[in-house]
NULUMFI-700854 format. One record per residue (C-alpha): z, y, x. Coordinates in Angstrom, 3 decimals. Last residue first. Layout:
R        pz        py        px
R         Z         Y         X
...
END
This chain:
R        pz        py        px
R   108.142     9.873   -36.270
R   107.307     6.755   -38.896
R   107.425     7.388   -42.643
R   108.744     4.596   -44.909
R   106.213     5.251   -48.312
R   108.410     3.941   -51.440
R   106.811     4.004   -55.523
R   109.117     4.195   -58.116
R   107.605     3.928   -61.422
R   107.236     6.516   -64.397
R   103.803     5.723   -65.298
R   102.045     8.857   -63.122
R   104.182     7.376   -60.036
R   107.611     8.353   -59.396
R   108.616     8.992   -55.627
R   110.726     7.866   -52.516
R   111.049     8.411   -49.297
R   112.186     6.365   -46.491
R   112.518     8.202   -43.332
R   112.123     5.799   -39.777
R   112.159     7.078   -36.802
R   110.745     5.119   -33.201
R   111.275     2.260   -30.683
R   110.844    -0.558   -32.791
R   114.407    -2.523   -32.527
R   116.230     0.662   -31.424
R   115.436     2.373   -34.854
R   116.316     6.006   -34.990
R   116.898     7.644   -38.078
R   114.452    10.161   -39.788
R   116.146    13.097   -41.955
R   114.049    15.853   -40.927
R   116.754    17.684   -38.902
R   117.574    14.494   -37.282
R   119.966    11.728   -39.045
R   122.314     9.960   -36.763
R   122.259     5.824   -37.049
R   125.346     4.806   -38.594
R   127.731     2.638   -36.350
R   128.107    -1.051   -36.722
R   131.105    -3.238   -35.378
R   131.276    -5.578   -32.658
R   131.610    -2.856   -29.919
R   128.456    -1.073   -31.123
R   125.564    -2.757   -33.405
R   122.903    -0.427   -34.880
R   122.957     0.604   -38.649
R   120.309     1.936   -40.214
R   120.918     3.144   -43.703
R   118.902     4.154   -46.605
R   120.765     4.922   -50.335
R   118.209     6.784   -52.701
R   120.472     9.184   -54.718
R   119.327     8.495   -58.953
R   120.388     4.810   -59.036
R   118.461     1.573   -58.026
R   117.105     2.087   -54.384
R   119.902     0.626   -52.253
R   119.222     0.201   -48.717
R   120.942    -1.287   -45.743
R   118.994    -2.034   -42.214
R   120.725    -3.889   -39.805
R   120.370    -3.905   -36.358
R   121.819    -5.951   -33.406
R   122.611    -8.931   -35.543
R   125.727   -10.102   -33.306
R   127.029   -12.904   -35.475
R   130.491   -10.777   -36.171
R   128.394    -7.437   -37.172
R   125.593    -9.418   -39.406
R   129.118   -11.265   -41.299
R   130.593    -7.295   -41.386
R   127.684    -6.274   -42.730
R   127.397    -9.645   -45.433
R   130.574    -8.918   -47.007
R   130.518    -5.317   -47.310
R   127.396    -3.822   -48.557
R   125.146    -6.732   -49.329
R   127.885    -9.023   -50.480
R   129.330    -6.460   -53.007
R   126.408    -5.155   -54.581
R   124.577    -8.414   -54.827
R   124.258    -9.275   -58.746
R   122.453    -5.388   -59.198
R   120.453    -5.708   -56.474
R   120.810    -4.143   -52.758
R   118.179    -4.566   -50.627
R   119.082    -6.170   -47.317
R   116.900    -5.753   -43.525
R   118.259    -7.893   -40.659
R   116.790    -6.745   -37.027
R   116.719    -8.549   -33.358
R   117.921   -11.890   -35.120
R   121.535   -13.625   -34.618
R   121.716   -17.579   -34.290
R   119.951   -20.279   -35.500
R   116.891   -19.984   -37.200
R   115.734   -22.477   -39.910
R   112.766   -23.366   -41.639
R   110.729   -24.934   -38.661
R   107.275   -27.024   -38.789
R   105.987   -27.377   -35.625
R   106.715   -31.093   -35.129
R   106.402   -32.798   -38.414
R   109.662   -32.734   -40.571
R   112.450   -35.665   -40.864
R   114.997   -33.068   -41.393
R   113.224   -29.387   -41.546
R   113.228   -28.047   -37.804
R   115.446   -25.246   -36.433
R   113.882   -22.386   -34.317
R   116.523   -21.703   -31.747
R   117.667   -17.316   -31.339
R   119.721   -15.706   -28.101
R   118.129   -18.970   -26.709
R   116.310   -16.614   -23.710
R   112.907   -17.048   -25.027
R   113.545   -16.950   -28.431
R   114.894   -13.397   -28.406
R   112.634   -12.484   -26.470
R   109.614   -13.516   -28.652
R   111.695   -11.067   -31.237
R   113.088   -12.083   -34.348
R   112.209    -9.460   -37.632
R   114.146   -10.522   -40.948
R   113.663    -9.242   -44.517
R   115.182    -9.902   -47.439
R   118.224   -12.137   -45.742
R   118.783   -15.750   -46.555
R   122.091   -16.819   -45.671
R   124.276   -18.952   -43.084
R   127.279   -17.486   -41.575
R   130.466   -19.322   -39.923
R   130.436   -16.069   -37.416
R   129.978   -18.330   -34.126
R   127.982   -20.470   -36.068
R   125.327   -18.518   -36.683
R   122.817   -19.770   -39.540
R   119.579   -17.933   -40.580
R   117.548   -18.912   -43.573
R   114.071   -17.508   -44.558
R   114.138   -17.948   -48.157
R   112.086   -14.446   -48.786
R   110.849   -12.767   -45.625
R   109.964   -13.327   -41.682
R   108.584   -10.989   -38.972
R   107.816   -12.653   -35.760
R   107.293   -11.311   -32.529
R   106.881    -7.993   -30.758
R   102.830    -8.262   -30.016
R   102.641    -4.366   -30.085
R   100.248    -4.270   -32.692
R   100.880    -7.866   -34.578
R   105.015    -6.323   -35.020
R   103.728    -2.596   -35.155
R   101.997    -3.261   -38.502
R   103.832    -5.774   -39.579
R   107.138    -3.647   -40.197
R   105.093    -0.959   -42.391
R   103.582    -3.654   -44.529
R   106.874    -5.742   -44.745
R   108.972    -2.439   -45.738
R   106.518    -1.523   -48.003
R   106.516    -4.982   -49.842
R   110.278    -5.158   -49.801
R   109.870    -1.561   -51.841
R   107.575    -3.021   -54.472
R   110.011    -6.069   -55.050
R   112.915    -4.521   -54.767
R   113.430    -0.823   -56.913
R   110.161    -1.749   -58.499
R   110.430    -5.414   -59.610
R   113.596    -6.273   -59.508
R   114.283    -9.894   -58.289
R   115.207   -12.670   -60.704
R   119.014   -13.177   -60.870
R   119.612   -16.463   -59.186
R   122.438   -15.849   -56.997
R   124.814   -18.365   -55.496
R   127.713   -16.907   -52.991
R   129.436   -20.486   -51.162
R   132.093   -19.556   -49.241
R   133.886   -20.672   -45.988
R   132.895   -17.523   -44.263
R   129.929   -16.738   -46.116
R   127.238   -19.530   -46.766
R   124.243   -18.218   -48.584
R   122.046   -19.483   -51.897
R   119.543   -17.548   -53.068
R   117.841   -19.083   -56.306
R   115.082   -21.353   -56.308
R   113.930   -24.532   -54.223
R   116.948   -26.190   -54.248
R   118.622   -28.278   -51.324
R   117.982   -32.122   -52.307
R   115.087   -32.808   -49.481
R   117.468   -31.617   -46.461
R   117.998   -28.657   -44.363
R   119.983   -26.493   -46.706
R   122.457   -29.728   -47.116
R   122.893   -30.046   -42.901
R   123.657   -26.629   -43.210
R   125.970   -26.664   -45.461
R   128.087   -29.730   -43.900
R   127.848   -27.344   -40.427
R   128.901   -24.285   -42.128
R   131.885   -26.753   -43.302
R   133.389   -28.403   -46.493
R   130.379   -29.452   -48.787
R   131.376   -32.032   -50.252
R   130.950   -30.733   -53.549
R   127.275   -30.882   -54.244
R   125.861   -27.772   -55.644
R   123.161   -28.222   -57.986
R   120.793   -25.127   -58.985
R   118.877   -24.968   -62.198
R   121.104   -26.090   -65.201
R   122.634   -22.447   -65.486
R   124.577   -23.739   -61.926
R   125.674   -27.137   -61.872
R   128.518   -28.280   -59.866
R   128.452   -31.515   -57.727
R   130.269   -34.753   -57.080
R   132.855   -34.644   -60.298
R   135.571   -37.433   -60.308
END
């Protein structure tokens, strides 16, 4: 009787696994894997371990982040989180690792968000946060197309993820979306004349623009208005 599934020989999968709450517990313990993305959808396990593009994800996740930290440590907002940073809501039987997450110190502070502590870790120490963040940011990759612009939106929507940020930066049209939560559902942030969308989580515009470099690279400045 198999007890696991093997994925490419470098993530294992045990097959017990029969609730958010059964993944969860895994994802918090010694055995979970160190690589790949693995999220928890609705009764689904999605696996990816496609290595990340380096210009139209990498470089851009990297503006984002510089942009994003800038006002976080300025304004004192709270914390800004990337890369294997899990969040779990119940309520919406979601647990995944977003590209980019921002949690406010409000957000803690009234239980709307609960830092999560590694099993048997030293007090402190946290790798989990339970329940829905001020501001989820994904970048669509070529092995997440479907997940990133249905699946997970509707998961962000359910768990009450009160703004989501979509972009897709691999074809010729640069795809960049914010999305703020409305009855349970998201609705498109309106465009001004200059192409900047509002962002309720900072309190300004955002435009992302993009250009090729002398070598024939992508390279992303997000304006602020």
């Amino acid at each position: 009787m198999a007890t696991s599934v093997l994925f490419e020989e470098q993530v294992e999968i045990p097959l017990n696994l029969r609730s958010l709450e059964d993944f969860r517990r895994w994802a918090l313990s010694a055995s979970f894997p160190e690589r790949g993305r693995i999220d928890f959808l609705a009764g689904r396990i999605e696996v990816d371990i496609s290595p990340e593009d380096f210009f139209c994800h990498g470089v851009l996740k990297t503006e984002l982040i510089g942009v994003f930290m800038k006002r976080v440590k300025r304004d004192s907002m709270g914390y800004l989180l990337t890369d294997s940073t899990r969040v779990s809501c119940p309520n919406a039987d979601l647990s995944v690792e977003p590209d980019i997450v921002f949690v406010s110190h409000r957000a803690i502070a009234t239980g709307q968000v609960r830092l999560i502590a590694k099993a048997s870790a030293e007090p402190g120490r946290y790798i989990e946060l339970e329940g829905p963040p001020d501001l989820v940011v994904e970048i669509v990759s070529d092995s997440s197309v479907g997940k990133d612009t249905r699946r997970l939106p509707a998961a962000y929507a359910q768990a009450g993820v009160g703004e989501f940020w979509l972009i897709d930066a691999r074809g010729r049209e640069l795809r960049f979306e914010i999305h703020h939560l409305h009855n349970a559902a998201y609705m498109a942030a309106q465009r001004d004349t200059d192409g900047f969308q509002s962002s309720t989580v900072f309190g300004c515009m955002f435009r992302l623009d993009r250009t090729l470099t002398h070598e024939g690279h992508w390279s992303f400045d997000l304006r602020e208005k």
